[in-house]
C-alpha positions as a Markdown table, in Angstrom:
| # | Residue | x | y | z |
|---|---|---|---|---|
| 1 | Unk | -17.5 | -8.7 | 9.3 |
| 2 | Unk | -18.2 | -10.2 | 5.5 |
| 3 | Unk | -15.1 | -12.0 | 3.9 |
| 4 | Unk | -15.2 | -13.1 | 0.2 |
| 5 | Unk | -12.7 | -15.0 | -0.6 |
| 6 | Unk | -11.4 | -15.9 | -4.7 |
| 7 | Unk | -8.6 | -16.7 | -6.4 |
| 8 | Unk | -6.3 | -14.4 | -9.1 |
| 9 | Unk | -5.6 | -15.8 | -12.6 |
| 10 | Unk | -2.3 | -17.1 | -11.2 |
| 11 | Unk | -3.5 | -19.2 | -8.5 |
| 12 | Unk | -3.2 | -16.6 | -5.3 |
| 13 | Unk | -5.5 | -16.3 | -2.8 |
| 14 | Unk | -7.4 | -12.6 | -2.6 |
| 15 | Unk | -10.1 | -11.4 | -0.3 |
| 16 | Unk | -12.5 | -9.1 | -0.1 |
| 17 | Unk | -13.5 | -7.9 | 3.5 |
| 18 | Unk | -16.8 | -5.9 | 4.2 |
| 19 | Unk | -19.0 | -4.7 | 7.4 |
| 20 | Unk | -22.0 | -6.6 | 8.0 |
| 21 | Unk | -23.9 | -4.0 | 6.9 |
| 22 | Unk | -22.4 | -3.6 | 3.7 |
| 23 | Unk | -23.6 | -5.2 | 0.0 |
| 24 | Unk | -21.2 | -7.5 | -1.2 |
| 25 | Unk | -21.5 | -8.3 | -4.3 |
| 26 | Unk | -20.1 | -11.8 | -6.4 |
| 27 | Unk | -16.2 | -11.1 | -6.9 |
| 28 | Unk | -15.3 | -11.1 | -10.6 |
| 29 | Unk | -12.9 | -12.8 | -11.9 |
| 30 | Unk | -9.2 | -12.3 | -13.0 |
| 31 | Unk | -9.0 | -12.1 | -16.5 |
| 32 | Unk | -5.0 | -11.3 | -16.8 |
| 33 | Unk | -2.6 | -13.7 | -18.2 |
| 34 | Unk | -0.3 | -14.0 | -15.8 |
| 35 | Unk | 3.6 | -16.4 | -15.3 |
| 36 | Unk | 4.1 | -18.5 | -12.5 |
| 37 | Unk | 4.7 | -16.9 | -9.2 |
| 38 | Unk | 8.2 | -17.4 | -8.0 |
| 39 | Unk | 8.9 | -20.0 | -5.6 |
| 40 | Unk | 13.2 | -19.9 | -5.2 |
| 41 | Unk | 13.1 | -18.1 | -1.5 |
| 42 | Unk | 15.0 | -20.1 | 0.9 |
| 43 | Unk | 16.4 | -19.5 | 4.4 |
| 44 | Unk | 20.3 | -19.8 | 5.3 |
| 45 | Unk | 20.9 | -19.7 | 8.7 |
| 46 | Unk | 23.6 | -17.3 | 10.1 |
| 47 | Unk | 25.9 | -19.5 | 12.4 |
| 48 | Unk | 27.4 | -16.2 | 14.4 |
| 49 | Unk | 24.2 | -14.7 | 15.3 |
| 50 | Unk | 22.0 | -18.0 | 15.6 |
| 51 | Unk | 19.6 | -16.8 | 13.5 |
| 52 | Unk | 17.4 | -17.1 | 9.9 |
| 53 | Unk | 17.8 | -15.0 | 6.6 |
| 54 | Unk | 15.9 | -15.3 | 4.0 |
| 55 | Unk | 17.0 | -15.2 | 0.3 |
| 56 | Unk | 14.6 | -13.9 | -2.3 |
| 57 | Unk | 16.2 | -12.7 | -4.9 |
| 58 | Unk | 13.5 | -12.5 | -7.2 |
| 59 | Unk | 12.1 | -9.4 | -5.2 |
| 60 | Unk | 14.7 | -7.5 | -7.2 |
| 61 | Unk | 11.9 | -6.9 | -10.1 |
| 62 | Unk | 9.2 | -6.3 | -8.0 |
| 63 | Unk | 7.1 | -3.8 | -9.4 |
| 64 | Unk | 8.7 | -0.2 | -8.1 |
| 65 | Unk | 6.5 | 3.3 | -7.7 |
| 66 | Unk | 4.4 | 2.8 | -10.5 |
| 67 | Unk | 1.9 | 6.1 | -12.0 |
| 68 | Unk | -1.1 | 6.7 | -10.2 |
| 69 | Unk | -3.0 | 5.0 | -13.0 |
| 70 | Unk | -0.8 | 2.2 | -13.3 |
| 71 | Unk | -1.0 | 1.1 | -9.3 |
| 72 | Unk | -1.2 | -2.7 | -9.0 |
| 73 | Unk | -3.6 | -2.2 | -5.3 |
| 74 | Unk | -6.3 | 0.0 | -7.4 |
| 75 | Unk | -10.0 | -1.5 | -8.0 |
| 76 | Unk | -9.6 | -3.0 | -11.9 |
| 77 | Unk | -11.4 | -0.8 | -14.5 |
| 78 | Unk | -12.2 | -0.6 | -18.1 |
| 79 | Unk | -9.0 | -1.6 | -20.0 |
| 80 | Unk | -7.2 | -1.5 | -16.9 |
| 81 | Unk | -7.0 | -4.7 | -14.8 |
| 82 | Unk | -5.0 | -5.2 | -11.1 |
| 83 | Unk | -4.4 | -7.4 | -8.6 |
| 84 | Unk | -7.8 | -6.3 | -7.1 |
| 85 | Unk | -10.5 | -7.6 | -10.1 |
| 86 | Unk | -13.4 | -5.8 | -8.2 |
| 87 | Unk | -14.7 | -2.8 | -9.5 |
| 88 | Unk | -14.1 | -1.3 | -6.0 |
| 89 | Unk | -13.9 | -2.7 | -2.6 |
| 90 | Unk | -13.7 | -1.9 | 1.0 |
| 91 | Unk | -10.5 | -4.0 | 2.8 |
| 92 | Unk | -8.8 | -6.6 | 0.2 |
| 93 | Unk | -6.1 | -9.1 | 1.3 |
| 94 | Unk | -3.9 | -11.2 | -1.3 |
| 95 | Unk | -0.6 | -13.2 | -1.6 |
| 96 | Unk | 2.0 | -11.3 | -2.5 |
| 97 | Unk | 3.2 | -11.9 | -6.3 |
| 98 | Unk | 6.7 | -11.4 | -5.3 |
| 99 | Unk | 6.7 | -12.9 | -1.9 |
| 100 | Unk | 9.7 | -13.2 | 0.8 |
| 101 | Unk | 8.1 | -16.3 | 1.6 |
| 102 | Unk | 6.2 | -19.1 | -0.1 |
| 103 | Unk | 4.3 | -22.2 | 0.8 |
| 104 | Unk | 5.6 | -23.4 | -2.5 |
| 105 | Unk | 9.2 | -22.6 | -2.1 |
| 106 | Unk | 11.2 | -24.7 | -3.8 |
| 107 | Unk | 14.7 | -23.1 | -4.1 |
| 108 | Unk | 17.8 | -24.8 | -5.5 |
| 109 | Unk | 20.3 | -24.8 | -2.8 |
| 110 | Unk | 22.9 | -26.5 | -4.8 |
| 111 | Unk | 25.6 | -24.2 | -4.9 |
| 112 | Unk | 25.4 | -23.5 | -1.0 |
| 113 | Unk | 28.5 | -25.3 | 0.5 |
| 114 | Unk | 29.1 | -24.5 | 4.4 |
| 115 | Unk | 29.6 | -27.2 | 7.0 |
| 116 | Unk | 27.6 | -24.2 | 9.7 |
| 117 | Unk | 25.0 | -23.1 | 7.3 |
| 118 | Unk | 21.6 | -24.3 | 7.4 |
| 119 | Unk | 19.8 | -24.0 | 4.1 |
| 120 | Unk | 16.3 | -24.8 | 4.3 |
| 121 | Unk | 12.9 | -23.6 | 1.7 |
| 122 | Unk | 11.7 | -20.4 | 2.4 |
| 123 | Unk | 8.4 | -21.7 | 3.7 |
| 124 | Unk | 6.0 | -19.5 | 4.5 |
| 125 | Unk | 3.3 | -16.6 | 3.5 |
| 126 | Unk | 3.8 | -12.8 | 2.3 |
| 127 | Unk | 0.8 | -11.3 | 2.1 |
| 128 | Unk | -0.6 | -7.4 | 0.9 |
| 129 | Unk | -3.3 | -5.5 | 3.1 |
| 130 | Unk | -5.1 | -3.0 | 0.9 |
| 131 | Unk | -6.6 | -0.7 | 4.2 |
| 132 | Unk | -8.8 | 1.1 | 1.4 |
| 133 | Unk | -9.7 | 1.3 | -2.7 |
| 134 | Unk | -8.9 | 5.2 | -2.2 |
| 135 | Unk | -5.4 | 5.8 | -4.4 |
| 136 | Unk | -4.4 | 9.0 | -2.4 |
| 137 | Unk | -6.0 | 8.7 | 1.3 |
| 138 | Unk | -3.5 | 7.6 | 3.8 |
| 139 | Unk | -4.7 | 5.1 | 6.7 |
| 140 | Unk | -5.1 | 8.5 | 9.4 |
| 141 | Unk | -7.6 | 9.1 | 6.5 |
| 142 | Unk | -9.6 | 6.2 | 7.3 |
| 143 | Unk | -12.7 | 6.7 | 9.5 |
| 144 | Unk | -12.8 | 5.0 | 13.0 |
| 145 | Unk | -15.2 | 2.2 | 11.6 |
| 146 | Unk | -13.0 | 1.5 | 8.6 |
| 147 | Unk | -9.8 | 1.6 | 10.9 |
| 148 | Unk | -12.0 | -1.1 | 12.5 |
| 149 | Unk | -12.6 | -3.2 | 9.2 |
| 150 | Unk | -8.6 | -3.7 | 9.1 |
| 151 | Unk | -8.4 | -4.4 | 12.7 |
| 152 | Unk | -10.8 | -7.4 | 12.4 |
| 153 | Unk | -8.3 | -8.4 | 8.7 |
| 154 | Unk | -5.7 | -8.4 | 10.9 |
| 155 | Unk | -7.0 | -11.0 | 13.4 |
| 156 | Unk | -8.4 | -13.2 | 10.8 |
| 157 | Unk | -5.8 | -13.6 | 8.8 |
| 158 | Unk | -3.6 | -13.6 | 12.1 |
| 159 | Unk | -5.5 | -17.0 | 13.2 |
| 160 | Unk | -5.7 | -18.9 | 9.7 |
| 161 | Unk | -2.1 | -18.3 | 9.0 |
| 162 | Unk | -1.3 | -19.1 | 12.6 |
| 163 | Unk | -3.0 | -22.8 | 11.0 |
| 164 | Unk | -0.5 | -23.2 | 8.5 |
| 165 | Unk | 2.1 | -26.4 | 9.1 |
| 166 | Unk | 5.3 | -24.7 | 9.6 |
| 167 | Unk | 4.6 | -21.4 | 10.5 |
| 168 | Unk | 5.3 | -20.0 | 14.1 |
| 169 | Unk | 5.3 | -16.1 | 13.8 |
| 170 | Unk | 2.4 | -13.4 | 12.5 |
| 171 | Unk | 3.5 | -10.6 | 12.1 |
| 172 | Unk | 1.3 | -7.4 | 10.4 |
| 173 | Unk | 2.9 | -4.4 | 9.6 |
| 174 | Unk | 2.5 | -1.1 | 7.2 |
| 175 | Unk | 5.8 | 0.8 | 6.3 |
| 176 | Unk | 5.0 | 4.5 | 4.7 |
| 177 | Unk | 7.0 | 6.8 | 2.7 |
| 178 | Unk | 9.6 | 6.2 | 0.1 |
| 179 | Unk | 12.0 | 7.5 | 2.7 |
| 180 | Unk | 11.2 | 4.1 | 4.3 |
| 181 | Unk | 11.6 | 2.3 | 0.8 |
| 182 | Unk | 8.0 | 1.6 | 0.0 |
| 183 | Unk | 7.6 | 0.8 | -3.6 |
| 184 | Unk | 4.2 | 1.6 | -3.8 |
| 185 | Unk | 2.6 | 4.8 | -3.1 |
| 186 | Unk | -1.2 | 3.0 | -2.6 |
| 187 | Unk | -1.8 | 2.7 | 0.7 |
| 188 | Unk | -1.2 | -0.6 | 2.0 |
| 189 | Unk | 0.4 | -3.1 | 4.5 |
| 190 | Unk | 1.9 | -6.4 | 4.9 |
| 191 | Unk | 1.4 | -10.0 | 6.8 |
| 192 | Unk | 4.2 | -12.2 | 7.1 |
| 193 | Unk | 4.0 | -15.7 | 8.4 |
| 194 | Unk | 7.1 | -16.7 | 9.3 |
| 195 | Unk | 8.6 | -20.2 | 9.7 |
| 196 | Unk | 10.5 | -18.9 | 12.6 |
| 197 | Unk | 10.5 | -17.0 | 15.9 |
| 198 | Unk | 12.1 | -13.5 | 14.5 |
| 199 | Unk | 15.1 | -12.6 | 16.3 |
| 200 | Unk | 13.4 | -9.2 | 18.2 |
| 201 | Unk | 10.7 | -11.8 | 19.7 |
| 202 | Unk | 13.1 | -14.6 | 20.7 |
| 203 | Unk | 15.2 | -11.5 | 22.3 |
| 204 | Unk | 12.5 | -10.3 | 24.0 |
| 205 | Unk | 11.2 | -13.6 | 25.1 |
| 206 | Unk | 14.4 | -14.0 | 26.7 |
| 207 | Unk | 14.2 | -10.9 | 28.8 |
| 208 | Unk | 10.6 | -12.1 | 30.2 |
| 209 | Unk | 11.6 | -15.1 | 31.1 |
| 210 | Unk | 14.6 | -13.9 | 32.9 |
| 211 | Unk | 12.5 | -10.6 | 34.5 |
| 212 | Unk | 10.1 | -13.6 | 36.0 |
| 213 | Unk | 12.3 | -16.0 | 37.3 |
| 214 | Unk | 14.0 | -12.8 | 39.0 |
| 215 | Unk | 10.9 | -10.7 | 40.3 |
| 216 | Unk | 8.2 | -13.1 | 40.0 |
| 217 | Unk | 6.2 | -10.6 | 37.6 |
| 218 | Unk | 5.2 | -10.2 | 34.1 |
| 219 | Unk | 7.9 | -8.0 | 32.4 |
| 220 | Unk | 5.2 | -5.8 | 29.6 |
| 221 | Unk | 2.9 | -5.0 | 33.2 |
| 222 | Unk | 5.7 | -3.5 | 35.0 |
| 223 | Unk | 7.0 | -1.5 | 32.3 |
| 224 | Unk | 3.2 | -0.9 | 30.7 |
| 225 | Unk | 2.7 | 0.4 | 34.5 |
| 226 | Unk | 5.8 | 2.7 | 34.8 |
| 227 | Unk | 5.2 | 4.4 | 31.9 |
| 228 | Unk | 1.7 | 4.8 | 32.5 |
| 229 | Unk | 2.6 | 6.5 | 35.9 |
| 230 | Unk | 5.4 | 8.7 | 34.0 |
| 231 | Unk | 6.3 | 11.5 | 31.5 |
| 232 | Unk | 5.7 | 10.2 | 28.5 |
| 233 | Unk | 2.3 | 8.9 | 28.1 |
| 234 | Unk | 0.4 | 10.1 | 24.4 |
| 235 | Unk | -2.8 | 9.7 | 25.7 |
| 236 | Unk | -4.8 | 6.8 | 27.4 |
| 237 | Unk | -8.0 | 5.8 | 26.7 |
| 238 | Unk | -10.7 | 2.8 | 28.4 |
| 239 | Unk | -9.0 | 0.0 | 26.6 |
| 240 | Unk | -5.7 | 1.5 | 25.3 |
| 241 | Unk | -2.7 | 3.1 | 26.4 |
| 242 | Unk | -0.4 | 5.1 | 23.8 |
| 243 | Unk | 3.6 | 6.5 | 25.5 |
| 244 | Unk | 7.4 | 7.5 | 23.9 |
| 245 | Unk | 9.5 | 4.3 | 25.3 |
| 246 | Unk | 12.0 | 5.5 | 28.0 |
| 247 | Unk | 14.6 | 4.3 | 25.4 |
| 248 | Unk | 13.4 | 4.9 | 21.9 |
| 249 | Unk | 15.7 | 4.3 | 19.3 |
| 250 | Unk | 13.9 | 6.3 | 17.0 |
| 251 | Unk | 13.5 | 10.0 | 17.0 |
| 252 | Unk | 9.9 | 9.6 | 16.8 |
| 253 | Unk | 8.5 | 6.1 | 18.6 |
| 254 | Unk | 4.9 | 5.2 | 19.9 |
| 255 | Unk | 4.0 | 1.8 | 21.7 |
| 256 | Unk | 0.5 | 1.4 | 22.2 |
| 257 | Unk | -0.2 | -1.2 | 24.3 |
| 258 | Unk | -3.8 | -2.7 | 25.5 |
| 259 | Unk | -4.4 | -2.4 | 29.3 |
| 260 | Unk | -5.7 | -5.7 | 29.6 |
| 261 | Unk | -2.7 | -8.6 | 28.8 |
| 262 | Unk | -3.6 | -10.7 | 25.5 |
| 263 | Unk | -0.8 | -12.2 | 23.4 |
| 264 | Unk | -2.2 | -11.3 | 19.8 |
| 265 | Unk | -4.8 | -9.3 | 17.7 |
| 266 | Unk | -7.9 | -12.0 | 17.6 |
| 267 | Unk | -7.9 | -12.2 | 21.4 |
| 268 | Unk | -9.1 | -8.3 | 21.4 |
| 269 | Unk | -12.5 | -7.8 | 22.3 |
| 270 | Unk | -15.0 | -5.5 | 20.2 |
| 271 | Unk | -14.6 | -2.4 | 22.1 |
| 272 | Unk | -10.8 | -3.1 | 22.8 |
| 273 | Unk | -10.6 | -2.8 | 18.6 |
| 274 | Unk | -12.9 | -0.1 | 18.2 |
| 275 | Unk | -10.8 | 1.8 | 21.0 |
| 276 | Unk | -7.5 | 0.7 | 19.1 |
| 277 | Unk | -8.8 | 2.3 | 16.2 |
| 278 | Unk | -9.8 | 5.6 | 17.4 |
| 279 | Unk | -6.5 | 6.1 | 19.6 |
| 280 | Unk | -4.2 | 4.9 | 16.5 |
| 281 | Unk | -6.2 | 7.3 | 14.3 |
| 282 | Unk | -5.4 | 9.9 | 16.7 |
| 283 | Unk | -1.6 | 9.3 | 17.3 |
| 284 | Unk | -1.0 | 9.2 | 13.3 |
| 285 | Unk | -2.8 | 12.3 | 12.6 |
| 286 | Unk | -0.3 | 13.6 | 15.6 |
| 287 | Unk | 2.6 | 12.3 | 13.5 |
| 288 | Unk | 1.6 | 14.1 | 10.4 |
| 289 | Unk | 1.1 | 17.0 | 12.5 |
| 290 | Unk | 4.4 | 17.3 | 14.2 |
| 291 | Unk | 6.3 | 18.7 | 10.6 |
| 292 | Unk | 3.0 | 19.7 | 9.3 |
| 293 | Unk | 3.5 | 16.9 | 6.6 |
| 294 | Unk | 2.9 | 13.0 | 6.5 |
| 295 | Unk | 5.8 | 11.4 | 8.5 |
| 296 | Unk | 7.4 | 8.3 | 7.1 |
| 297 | Unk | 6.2 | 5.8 | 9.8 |
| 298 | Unk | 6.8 | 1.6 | 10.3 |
| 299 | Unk | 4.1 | 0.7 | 12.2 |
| 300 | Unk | 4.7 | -3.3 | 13.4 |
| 301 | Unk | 2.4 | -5.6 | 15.6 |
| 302 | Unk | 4.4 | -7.4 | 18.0 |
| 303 | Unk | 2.1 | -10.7 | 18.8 |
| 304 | Unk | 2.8 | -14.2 | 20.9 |
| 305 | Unk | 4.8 | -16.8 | 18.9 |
| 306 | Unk | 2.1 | -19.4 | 17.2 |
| 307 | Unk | 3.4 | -21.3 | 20.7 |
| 308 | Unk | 3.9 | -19.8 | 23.5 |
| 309 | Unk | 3.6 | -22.0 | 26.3 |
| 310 | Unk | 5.2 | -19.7 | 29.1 |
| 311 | Unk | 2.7 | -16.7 | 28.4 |
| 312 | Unk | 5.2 | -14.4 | 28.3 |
| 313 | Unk | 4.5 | -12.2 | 25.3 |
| 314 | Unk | 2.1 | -9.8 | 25.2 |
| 315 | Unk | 0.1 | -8.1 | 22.2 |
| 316 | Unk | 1.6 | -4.2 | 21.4 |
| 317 | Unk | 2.1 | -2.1 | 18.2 |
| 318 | Unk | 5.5 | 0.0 | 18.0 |
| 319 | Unk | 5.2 | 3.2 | 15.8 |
| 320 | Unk | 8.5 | 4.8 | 14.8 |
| 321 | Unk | 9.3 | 7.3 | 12.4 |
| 322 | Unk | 12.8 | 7.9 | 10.9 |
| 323 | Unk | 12.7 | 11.5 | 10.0 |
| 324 | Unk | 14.3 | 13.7 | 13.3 |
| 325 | Unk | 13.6 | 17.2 | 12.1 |
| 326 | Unk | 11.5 | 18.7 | 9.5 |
| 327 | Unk | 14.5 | 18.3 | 6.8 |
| 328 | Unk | 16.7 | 15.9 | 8.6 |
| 329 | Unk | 16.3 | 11.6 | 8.6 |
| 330 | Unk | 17.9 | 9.4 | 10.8 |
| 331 | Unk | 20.2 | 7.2 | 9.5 |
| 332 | Unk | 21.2 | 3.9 | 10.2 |
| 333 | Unk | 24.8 | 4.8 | 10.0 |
| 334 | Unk | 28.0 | 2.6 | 11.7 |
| 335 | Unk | 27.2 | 2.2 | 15.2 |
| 336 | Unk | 23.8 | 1.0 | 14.8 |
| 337 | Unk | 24.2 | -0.7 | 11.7 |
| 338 | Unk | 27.5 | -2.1 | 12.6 |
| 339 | Unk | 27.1 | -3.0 | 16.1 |
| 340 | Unk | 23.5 | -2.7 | 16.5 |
| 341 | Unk | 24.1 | 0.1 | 19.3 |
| 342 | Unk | 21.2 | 2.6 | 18.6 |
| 343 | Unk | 22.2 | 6.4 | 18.9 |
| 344 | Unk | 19.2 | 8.4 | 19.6 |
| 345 | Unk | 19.3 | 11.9 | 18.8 |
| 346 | Unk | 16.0 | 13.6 | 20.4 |
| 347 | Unk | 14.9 | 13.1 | 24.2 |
| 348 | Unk | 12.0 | 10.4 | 24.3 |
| 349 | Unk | 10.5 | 13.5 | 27.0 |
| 350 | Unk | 10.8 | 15.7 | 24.3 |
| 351 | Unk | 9.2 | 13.4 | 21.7 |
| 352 | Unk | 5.9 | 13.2 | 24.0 |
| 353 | Unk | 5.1 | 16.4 | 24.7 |
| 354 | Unk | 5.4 | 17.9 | 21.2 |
| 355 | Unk | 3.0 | 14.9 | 20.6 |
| 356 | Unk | 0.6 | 15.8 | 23.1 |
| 357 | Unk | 0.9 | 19.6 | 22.1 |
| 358 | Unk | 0.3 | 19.2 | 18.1 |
């Protein structure tokens, strides 16, 4: 893999990545006259649940489903300049220009007054993933070695962010479909580098460590291993191994987890990604099979804290979808958003085999 890196008029990182076989030529420069990027995010910490939000209340003029030939994540052209400056380009990363999270944050925290509430700068990194200069393909578009080329984005920008002072979580994730509340219809994902253990890893960490001290064993294997010997298995390939979780919340979930243990995306061998990328090719074109239409999917890597000292994570990618019938979405309504009780209304059993059918 080539990466190119540059910076945009406004002083954000962007770069370009390429195969090894592929020209890359000089990266242009951004011409556009562009404002400060907002640095007011903070973090308040929430003294009942023991745990960080973060305030950004400048996200609420982010740009929002723009026309096809107005998209911000389109290669620049005549009379028509983007965040991308190139004139096209394979796999581009940038920071975000209306980020959640800032290495500059500097938020005024004056008016916060609360003896239990921590308020801190929202330190930290948002960052864009274009998977492809193609306006209307989708990433089950992609072919296996371009599925590859976002893989190896993924790890890189998973170790230098991982670098950063401050920062303890990676996380990489694409949300699709303005059912999920995308505002931008180019395909594309996101990075986060979080100042913080999130509150789903810190959870789950805490179940390891109490599955080990009780049975001795590493929680992920034993369930990795049940499942594989169960129901609900997608498919399974050399490296990979794709199943509906025994207790999905959603009405349509995928785990895919690799069959050897690592703790994050970098630590995957070159056949382990090109096997990732074939089998997650395969399970989203199964998605947008099952209503005969592209399903509204979150697809999240779940990787190791930044430190992780009791090895108790390990590296897997949940893919859920929040539509439960061809004209019907699931809704977080009271008991899950209220109580955080999860209400599933289709069988995980039933899940996986229309899967392995379409």
């Amino acid at each position: 893999m080539k990466r190119t890196r540059t910076t945009l008029a406004d002083g954000r990182d962007l770069l370009y990545f390429a195969a090894d076989d592929e020209p890359t030529p000089p990266a242009p420069p951004d011409l556009r006259d562009l404002p400060p990027v907002s640095t007011a995010s903070q973090l308040r910490w929430d003294p009942l649940l023991d745990e960080w939000v973060m305030m950004a209340s400048h996200r609420q003029h982010r740009t929002f489903m723009p026309a096809r030939d107005e998209c911000p994540l389109c290669p620049s052209r005549q009379g028509r300049r983007t965040e991308i400056p190139a004139a096209d380009y394979t796999v581009a990363i940038f920071e975000n220009r209306f980020p959640s999270l800032s290495t500059e944050a500097h938020p005024d925290t004056g008016d916060v007054a609360h003896p239990l509430v921590d308020v801190r700068p929202g330190y930290g990194r948002c960052e864009v993933v274009c998977f492809t200069s193609d306006h209307n393909a989708r990433f089950a578009d992609l072919e296996p070695r371009q599925a590859r080329l976002v893989v190896d984005a993924w790890a890189d920008r998973t170790t230098e962010l991982s670098s950063l002072d401050g920062v303890e979580q990676v996380f990489c994730f694409e949300s699709r479909g303005r059912e999920i509340g995308v505002t931008l219809s180019h395909p594309h994902g996101q990075i986060y580098a979080y100042p913080f253990v999130t509150p789903r890893t810190r959870r789950m960490l805490e179940v390891a460590r109490r599955h080990r001290e009780r049975t001795g064993r590493d929680l992920h294997s034993d369930v990795v291993a049940a499942e594989r010997a169960g129901s609900r298995v997608l498919a399974e390939t050399a490296h990979w191994v794709a199943f509906v979780p025994a207790a999905a919340r959603w009405p349509v979930e995928v785990h895919l987890y690799p069959l050897r243990r690592v703790g994050t995306i970098p630590e995957l061998t070159g056949e382990e990604r090109d096997d990732f990328a074939r089998l997650y090719l395969d399970v989203l074109r199964r998605f947008d099979r099952l209503y005969d239409a592209p399903l509204p999917y979150i697809s999240a890597w779940h990787q190791a804290p930044v430190t992780d000292d009791e090895d108790l994570s390990r590296l897997h990618l949940q893919l859920f979808s929040v539509r439960r019938s061809a004209d019907k979405l699931k809704y977080l309504a009271g008991s899950e958003s209220g109580m955080n009780a999860f209400i599933t209304d289709v069988l995980p059993e039933d899940v996986a085999r229309r899967l392995r059918e379409v």
